[in-house]
Structure formats: C-alpha cells, structure tokens
BALOBA-1460 file (C-alpha; in Angstrom, 3 decimals):
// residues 301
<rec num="1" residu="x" x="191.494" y="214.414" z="-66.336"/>
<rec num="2" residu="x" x="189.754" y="217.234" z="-68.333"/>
<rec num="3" residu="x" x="191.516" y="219.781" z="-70.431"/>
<rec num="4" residu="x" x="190.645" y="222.200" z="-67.312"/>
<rec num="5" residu="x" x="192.012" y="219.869" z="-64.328"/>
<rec num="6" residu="x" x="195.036" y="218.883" z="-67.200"/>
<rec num="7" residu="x" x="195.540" y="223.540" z="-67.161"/>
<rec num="8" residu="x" x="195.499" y="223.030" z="-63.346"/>
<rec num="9" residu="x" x="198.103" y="220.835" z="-62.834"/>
<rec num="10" residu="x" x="200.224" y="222.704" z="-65.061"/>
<rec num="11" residu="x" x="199.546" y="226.057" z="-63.379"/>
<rec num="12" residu="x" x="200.582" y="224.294" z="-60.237"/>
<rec num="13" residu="x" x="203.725" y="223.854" z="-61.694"/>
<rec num="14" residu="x" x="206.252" y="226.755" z="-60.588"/>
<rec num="15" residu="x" x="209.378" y="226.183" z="-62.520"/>
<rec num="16" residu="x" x="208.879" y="225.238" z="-66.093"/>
<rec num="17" residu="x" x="212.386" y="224.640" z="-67.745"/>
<rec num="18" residu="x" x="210.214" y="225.886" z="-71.381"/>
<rec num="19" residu="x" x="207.945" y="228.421" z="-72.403"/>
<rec num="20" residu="x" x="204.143" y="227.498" z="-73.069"/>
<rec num="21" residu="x" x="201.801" y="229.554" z="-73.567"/>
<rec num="22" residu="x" x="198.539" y="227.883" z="-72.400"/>
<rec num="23" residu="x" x="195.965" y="230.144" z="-73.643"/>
<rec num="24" residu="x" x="196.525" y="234.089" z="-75.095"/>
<rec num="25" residu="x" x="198.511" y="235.998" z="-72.823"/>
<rec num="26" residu="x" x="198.961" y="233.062" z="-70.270"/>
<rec num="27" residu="x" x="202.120" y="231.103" z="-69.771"/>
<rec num="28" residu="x" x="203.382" y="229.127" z="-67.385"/>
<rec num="29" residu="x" x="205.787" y="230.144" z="-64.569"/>
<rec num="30" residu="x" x="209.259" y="229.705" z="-65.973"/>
<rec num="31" residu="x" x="212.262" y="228.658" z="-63.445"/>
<rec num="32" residu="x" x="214.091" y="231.266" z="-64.657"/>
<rec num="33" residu="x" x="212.332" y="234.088" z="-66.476"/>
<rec num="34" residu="x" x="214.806" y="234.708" z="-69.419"/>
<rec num="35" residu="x" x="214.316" y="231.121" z="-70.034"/>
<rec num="36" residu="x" x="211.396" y="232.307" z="-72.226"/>
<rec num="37" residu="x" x="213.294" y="234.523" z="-74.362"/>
<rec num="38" residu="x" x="216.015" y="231.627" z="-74.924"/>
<rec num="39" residu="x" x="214.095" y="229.215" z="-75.901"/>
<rec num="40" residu="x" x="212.059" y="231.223" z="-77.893"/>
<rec num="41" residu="x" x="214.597" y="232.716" z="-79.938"/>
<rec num="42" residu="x" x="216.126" y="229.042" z="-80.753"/>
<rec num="43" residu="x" x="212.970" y="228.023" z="-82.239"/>
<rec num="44" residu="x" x="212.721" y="230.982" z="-84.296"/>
<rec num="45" residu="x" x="216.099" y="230.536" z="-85.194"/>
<rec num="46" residu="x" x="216.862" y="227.000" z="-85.869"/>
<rec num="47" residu="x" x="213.183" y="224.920" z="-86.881"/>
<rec num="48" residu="x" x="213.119" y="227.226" z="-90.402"/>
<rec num="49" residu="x" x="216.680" y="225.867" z="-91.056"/>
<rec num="50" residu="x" x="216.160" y="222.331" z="-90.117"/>
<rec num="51" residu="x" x="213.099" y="222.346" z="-92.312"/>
<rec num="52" residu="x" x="215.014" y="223.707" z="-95.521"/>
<rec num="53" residu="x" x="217.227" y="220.668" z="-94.665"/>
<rec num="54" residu="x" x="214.547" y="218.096" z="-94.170"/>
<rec num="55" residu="x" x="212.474" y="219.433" z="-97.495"/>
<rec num="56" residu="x" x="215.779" y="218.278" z="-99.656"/>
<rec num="57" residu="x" x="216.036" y="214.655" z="-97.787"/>
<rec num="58" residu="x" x="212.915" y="213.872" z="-97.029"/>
<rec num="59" residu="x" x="209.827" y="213.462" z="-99.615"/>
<rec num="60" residu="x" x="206.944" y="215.755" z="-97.376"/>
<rec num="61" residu="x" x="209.818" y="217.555" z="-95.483"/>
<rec num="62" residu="x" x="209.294" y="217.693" z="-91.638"/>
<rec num="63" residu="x" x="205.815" y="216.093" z="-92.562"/>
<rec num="64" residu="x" x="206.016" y="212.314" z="-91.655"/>
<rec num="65" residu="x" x="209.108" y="212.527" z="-90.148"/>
<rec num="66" residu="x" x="209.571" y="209.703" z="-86.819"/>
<rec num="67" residu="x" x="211.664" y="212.023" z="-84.302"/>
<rec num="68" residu="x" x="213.064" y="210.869" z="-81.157"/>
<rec num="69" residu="x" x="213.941" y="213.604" z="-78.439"/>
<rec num="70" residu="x" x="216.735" y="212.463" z="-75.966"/>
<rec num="71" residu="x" x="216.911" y="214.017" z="-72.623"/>
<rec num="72" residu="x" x="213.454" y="215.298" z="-73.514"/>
<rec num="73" residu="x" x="212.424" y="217.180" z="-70.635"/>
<rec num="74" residu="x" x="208.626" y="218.152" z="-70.655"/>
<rec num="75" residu="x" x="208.624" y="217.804" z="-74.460"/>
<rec num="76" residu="x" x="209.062" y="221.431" z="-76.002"/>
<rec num="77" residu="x" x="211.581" y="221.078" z="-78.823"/>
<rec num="78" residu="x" x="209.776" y="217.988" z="-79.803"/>
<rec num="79" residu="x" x="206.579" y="218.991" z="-79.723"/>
<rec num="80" residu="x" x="207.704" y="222.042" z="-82.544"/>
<rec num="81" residu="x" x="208.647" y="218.843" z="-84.678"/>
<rec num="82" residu="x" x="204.627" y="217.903" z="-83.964"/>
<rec num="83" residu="x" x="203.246" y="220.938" z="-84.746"/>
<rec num="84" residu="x" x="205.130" y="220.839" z="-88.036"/>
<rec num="85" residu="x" x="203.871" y="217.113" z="-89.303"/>
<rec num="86" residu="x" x="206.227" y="214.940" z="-87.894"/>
<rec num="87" residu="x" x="204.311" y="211.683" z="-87.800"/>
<rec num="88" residu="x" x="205.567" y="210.592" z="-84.552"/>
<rec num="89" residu="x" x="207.892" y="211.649" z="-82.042"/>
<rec num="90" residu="x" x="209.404" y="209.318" z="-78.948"/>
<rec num="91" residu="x" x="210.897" y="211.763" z="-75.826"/>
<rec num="92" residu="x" x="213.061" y="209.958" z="-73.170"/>
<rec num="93" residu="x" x="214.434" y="210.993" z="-70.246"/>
<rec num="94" residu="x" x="215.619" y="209.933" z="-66.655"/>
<rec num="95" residu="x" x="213.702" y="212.150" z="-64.549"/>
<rec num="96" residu="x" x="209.681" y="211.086" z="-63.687"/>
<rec num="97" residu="x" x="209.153" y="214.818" z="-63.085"/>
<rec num="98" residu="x" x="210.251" y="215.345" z="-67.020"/>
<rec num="99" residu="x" x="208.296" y="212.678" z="-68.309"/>
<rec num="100" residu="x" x="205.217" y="213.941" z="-66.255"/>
<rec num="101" residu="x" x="205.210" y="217.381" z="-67.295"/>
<rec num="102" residu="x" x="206.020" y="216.380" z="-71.160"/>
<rec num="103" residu="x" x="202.372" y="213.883" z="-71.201"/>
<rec num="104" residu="x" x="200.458" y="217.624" z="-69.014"/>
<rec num="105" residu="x" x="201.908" y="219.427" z="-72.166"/>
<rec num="106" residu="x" x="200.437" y="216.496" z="-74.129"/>
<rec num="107" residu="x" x="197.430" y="215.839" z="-73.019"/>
<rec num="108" residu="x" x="196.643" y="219.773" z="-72.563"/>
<rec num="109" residu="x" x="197.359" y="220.678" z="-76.609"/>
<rec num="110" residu="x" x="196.542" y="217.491" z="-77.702"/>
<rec num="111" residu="x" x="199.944" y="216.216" z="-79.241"/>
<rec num="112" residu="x" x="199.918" y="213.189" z="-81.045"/>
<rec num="113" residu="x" x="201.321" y="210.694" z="-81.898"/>
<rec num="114" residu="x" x="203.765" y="210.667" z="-79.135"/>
<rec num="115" residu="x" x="205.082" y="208.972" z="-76.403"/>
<rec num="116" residu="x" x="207.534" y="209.494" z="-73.363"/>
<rec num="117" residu="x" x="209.806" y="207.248" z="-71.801"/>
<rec num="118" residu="x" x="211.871" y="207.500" z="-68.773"/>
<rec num="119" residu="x" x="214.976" y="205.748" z="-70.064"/>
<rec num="120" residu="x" x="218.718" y="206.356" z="-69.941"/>
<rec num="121" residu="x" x="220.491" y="207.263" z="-73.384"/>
<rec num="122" residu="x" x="223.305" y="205.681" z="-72.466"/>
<rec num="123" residu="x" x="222.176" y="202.213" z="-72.259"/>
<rec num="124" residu="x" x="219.793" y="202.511" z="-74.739"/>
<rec num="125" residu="x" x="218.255" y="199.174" z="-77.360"/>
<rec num="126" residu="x" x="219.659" y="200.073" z="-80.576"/>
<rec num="127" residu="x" x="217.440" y="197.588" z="-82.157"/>
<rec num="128" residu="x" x="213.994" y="198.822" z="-80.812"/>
<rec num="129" residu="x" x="212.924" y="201.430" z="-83.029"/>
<rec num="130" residu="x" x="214.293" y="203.561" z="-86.245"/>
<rec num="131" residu="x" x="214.171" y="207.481" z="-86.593"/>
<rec num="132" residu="x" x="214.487" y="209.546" z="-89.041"/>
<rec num="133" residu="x" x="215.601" y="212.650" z="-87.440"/>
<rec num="134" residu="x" x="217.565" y="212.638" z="-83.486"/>
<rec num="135" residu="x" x="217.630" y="215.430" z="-81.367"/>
<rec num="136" residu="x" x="220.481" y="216.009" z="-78.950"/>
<rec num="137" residu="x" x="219.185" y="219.189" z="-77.551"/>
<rec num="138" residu="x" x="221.317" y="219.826" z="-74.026"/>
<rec num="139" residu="x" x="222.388" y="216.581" z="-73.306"/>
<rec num="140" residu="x" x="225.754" y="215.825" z="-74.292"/>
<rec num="141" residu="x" x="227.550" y="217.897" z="-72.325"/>
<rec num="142" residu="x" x="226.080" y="215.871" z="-69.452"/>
<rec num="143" residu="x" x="227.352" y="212.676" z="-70.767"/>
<rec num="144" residu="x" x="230.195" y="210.346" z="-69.407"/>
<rec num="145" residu="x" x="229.900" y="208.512" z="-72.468"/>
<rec num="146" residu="x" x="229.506" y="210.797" z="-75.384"/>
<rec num="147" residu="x" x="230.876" y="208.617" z="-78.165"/>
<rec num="148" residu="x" x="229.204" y="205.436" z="-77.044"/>
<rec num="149" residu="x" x="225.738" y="207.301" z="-76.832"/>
<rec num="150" residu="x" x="226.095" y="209.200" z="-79.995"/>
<rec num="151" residu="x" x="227.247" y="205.979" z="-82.036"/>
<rec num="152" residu="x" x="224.229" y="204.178" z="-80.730"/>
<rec num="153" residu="x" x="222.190" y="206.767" z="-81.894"/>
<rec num="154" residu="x" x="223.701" y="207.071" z="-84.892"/>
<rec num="155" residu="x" x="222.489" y="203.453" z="-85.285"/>
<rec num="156" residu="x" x="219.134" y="204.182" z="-84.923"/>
<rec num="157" residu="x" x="218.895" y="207.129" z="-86.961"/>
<rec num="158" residu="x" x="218.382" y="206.990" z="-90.498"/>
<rec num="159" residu="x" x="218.896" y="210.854" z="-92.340"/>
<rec num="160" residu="x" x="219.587" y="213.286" z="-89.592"/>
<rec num="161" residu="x" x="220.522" y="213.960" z="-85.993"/>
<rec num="162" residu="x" x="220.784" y="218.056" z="-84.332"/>
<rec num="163" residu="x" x="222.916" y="218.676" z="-81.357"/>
<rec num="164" residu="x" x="222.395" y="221.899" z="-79.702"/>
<rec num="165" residu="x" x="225.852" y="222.008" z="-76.900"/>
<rec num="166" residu="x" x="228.828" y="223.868" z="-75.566"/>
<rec num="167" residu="x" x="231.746" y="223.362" z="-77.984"/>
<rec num="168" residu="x" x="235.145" y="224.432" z="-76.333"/>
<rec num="169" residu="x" x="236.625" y="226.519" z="-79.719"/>
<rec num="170" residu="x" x="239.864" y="225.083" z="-80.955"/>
<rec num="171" residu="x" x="241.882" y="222.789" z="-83.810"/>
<rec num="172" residu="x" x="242.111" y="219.907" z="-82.000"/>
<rec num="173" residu="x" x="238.990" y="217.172" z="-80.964"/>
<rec num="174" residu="x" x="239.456" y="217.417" z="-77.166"/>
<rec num="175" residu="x" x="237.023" y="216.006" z="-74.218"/>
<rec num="176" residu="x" x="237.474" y="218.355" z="-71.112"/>
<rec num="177" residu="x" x="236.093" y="216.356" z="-68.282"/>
<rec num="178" residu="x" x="233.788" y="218.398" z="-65.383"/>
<rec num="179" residu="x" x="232.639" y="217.518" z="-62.082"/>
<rec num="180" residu="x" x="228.674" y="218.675" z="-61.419"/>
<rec num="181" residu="x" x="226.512" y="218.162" z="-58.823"/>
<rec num="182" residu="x" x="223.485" y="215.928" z="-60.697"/>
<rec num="183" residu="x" x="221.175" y="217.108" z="-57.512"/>
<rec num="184" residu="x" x="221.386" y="220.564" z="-58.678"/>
<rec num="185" residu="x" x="219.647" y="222.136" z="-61.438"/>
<rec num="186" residu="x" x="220.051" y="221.653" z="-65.073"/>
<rec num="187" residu="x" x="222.594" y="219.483" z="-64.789"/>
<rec num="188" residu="x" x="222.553" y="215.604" z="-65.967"/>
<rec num="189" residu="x" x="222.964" y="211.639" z="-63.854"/>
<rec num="190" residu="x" x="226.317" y="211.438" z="-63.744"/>
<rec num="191" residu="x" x="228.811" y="213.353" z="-61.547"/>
<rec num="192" residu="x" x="231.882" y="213.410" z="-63.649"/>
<rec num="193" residu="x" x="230.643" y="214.539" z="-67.182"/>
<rec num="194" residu="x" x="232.681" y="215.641" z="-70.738"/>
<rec num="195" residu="x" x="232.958" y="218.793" z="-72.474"/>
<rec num="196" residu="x" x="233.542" y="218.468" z="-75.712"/>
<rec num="197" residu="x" x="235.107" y="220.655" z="-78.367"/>
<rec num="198" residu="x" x="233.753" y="221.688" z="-81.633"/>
<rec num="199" residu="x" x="236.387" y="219.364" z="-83.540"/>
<rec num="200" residu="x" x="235.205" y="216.047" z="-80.880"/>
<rec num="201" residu="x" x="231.487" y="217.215" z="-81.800"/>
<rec num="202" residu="x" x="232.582" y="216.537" z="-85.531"/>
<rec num="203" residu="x" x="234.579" y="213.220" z="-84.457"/>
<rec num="204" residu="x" x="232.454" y="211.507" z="-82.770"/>
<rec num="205" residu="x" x="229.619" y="212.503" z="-85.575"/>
<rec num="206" residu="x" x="231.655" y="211.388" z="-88.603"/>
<rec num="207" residu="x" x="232.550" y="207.645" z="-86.470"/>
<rec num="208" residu="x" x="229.106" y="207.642" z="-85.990"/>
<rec num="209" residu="x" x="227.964" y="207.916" z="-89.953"/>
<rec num="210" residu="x" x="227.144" y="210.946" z="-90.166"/>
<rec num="211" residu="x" x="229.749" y="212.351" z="-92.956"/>
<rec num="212" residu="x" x="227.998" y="215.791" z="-93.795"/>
<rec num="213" residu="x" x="228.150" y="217.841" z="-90.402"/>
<rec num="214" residu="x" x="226.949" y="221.407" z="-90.434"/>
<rec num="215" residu="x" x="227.425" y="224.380" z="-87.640"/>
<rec num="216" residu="x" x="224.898" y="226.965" z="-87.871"/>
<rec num="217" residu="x" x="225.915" y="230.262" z="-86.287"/>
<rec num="218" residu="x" x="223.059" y="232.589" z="-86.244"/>
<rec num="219" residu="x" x="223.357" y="236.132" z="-86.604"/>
<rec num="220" residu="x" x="222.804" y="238.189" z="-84.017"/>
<rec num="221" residu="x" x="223.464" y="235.182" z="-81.628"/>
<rec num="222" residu="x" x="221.316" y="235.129" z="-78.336"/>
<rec num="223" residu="x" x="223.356" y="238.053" z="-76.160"/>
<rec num="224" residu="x" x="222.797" y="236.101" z="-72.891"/>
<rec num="225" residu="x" x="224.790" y="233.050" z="-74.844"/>
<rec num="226" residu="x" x="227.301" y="235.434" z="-77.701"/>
<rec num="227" residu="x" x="230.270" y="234.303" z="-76.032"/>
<rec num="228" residu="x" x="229.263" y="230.832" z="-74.472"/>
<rec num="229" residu="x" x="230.523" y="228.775" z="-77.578"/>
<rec num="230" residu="x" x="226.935" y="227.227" z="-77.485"/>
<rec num="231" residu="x" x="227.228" y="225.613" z="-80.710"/>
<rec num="232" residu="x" x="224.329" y="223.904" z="-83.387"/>
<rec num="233" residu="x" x="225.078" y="221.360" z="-85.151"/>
<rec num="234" residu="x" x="223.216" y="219.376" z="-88.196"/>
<rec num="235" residu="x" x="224.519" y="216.038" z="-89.078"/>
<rec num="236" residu="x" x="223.336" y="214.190" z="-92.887"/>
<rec num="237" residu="x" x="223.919" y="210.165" z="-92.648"/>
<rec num="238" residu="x" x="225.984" y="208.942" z="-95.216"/>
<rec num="239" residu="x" x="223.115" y="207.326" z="-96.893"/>
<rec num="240" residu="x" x="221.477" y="210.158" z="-98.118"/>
<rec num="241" residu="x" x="222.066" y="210.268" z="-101.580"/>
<rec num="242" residu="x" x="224.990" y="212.576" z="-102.987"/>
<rec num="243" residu="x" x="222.539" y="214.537" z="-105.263"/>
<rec num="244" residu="x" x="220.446" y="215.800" z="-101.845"/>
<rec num="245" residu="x" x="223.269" y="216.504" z="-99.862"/>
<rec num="246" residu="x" x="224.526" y="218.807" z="-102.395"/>
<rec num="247" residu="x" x="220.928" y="220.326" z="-102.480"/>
<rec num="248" residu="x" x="221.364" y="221.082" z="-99.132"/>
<rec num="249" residu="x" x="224.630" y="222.647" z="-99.279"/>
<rec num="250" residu="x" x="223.475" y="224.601" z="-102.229"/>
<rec num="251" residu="x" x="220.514" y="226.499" z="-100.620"/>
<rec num="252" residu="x" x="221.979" y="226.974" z="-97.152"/>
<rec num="253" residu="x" x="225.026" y="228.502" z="-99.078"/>
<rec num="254" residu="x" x="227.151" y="226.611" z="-96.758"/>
<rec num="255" residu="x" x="230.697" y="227.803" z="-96.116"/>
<rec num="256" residu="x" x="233.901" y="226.315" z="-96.151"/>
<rec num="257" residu="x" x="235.084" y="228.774" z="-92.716"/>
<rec num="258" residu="x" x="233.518" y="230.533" z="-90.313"/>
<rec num="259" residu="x" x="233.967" y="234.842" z="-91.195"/>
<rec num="260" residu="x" x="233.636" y="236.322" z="-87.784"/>
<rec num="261" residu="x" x="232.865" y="239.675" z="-89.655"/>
<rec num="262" residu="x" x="230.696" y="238.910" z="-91.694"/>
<rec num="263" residu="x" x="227.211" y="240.587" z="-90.003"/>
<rec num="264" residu="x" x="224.835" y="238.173" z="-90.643"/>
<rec num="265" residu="x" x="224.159" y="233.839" z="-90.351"/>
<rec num="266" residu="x" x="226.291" y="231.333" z="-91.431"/>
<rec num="267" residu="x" x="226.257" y="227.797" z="-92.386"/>
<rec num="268" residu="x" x="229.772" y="226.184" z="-91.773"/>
<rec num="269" residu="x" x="230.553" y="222.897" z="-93.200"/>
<rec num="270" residu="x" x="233.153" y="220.977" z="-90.654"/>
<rec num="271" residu="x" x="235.284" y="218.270" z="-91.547"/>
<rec num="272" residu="x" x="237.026" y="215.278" z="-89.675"/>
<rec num="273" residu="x" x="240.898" y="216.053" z="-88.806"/>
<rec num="274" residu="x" x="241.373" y="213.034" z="-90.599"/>
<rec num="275" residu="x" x="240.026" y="214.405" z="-93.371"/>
<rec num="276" residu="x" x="240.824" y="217.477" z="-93.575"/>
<rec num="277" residu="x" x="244.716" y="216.815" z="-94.176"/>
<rec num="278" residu="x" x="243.797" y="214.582" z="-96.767"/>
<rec num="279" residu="x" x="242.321" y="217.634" z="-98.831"/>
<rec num="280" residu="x" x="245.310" y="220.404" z="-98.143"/>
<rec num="281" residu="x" x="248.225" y="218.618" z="-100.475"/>
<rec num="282" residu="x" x="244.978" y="218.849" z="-103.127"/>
<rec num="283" residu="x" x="244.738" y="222.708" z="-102.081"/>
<rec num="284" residu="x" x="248.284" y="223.474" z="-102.114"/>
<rec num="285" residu="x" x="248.752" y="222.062" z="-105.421"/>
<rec num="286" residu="x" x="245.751" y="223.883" z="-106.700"/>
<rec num="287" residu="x" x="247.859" y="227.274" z="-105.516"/>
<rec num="288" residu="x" x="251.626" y="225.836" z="-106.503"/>
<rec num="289" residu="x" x="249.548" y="225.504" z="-109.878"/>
<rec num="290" residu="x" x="248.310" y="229.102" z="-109.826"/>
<rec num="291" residu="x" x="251.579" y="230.688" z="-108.898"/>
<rec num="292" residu="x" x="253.045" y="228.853" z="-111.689"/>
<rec num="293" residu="x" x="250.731" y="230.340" z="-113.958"/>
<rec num="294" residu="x" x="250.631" y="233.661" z="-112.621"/>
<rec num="295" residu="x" x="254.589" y="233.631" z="-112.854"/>
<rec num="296" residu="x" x="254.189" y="232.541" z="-116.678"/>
<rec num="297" residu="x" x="252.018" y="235.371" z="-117.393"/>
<rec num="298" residu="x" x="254.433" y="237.877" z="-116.097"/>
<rec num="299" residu="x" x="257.257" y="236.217" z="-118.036"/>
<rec num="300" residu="x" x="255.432" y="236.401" z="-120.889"/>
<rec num="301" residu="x" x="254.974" y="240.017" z="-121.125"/>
C-alpha cells in the first residue's frame, strides 16, 4: 500500500488505544477521548527522565539503544524510543489487531528498524535476542505470572527495564489476585490476574538483577490517575558499573523517601525488604552515636 491507502486504513480505525497525530491538526479517533491527554502527558513526563538515565549508562544515550516493547499494542511508547535514536526496537503482543495497527503506524511514519511480533511474554525464548532497555508499559498487572515473566526478561535485558503499573501502597511485597474478563477492554489473556504492590514491584525486580530500582512520582500527577497508585518504575541491572549508577542518582537527586508535601517531582530510590533491615542496625547506630555525642556536649558545658 501507499502512504495514502496506509492513512486510510488507519482513519478506518475507530478506537485507537494511543494518540497519533497523522498530519497537523488530524488524529486518529481515540477509544476513549481522554486517552489523548493520558498518554500524552506520560510522554512528556517520563521519556526526558529515562533519557537523563540512559545518557549516564549508555555511550550515545537513547541513540543506539535495542528496545523491546512487551504487550506493545499498536507501537506508541516504542515508537518515542524510535524517534529518539534507538537503533532498533522489537514490540510483541497477543492480539493480531495490536500487531496490525503497530506495522499501519509503521509503515505510515516510516519507523525503522522495527519489528512486531504476536507472541506471549509469558512463554517467551530467553535466548533469542538481547536488549538493552525493556518496557513493561501496562502489562503486569495483567499477568498470572509476574515473577516468572519479569525474571525472564530480566535475562534478556542488559542495562534497563521501565514498568509503568498499579502498585497497591503498603510495607509489605503483596500479590492481590483479580478476576477480569480478557474479552473486555483493556484488559490482558488470562482470567485470574495479580496486583502487585509497590514493595512486590521492587521484589520481583531485585530477584530479577536489577539492584538499583527507582519510582518516579511526577508532580502534578495526571488528575484522572492522582489517586490510582499508578506507579513508574526504572530498574539499573547490576552490571552497570558503580561509578554510572551513582551518576544517575546524582543528577536525578534521588531520594531516600517519598515527601508527600513536597510540591514538585520526585525520584525515590526503593529497596528490597531484605535489604532494607540489613541497613537500619547501621542507621540506628549512626543516631545511638549522635545522641552520645550530643549528650557529651551538654555535659561538657
């Protein structure tokens, strides 16, 4: 097909999950209208982040990058990974209508190198092909098998891997298991699905390699979404060198907590329940230590 009979096809289409914008002014019709806006506003939000990580761990940045997009749909988050020099970018996905609409949106803008593949995450080769950056962008909260999947992703990826899901709040790395209907709407395959919290998000990241696990929360968040705890998460493999990893931390200011009144974003570094009660005798003593000297002051005077 042309690029005119690729625009028609497209225009057929009456329920775009994404916003494109096909020429000036026209877009496609959007399933639901504030779908635009959403979408929209993650991109703005999230792509110049992930490309202050990528310029520390990566040699061009986002340039060169191989990027695979699970649960793809017809492309869009991938394709911003494209238009920012990605050298290649692999989107998957179960549904034929998904991977039809992602190669319109290809063909139409010209995208390449790419290629998309209807193929189920959760049996996926771990020895076919290596990434450098994994997107998990909607998908894992329509998993039955979240750890499996995001350990055999974690296999194939070699510096970084973004999950954009719900994240029930909460100290404790729970699964909350859901029944949904996969005929219906934005839902996944599998009828009985898992939910997980924010501390199984970080669990199931650090078993998978990934030891330095950031949550972005944007300020203002999307209003539609404030109080969803949609959460976005950046993972670093454990093979990327120390000294870049603390480049990273360093110009994303990352914090140790989350300061709900604090009026503007925040980078939140999360750590492993494992973990973190290794480091709080190390903290307490640190404090024992400053009481003591605080106390010897006051003696003193």
């Amino acid at each position: 097909m042309n690029k005119d009979q690729v625009k028609n096809e497209i225009l057929k289409i009456k329920d775009w999950r994404h916003p494109y914008e096909l020429e000036p002014g026209l877009w496609v019709d959007l399933h639901r209208q504030w779908h635009k806006d959403w979408h929209l506003w993650r991109i703005e939000t999230l792509m110049p982040t992930i490309g202050r990580i990528a310029g520390h761990l990566f040699p061009n940045g986002l340039k060169d990058a191989r990027v695979l997009d699970t649960g793809c749909w017809d492309g869009f988050y991938g394709f911003e990974f494209l238009k920012r020099g990605a050298s290649y970018l692999k989107g998957i996905d179960l549904r034929d209508e998904a991977i039809r609409r992602a190669n319109l949106i290809k063909d139409y803008f010209g995208f390449s190198p790419c290629d998309f593949v209807k193929e189920n995450i959760q049996d996926i080769d771990t020895n076919a092909e290596r990434f450098d950056i994994t997107l998990m962008y909607g998908i894992l909260y329509h998993l039955s098998a979240p750890i499996d999947v995001i350990k055999k992703l974690g296999e194939m990826t070699g510096s970084m891997m973004l999950i954009n899901t719900y994240a029930y709040p909460g100290p404790d790395p729970v699964i909350k298991l859901k029944r949904e209907d996969p005929d219906k709407d934005s839902t996944g395959f599998q009828e009985l699905i898992s939910i997980p919290s924010e501390k199984a998000v970080v669990e199931m990241l650090d078993f998978a390699g990934f030891t330095t696990i950031l949550r972005h929360y944007p300020y203002p968040f999307y209003e539609k979404y404030k109080d969803a705890h949609f959460g976005f998460f950046y993972a670093v493999k454990s093979t990327v060198p120390p000294v870049k990893v603390d480049a990273v931390l360093k110009d994303l200011e990352v914090r140790e907590a989350y300061d709900p009144g604090l009026k503007c974003s925040q980078v939140v570094r999360l750590e492993p329940v494992g973990k973190q009660s290794k480091t709080k005798p190390r903290f307490k003593e640190r404090l024992r230590l400053k009481l003591h000297t605080a106390i010897d002051k006051m003696l003193s005077l």
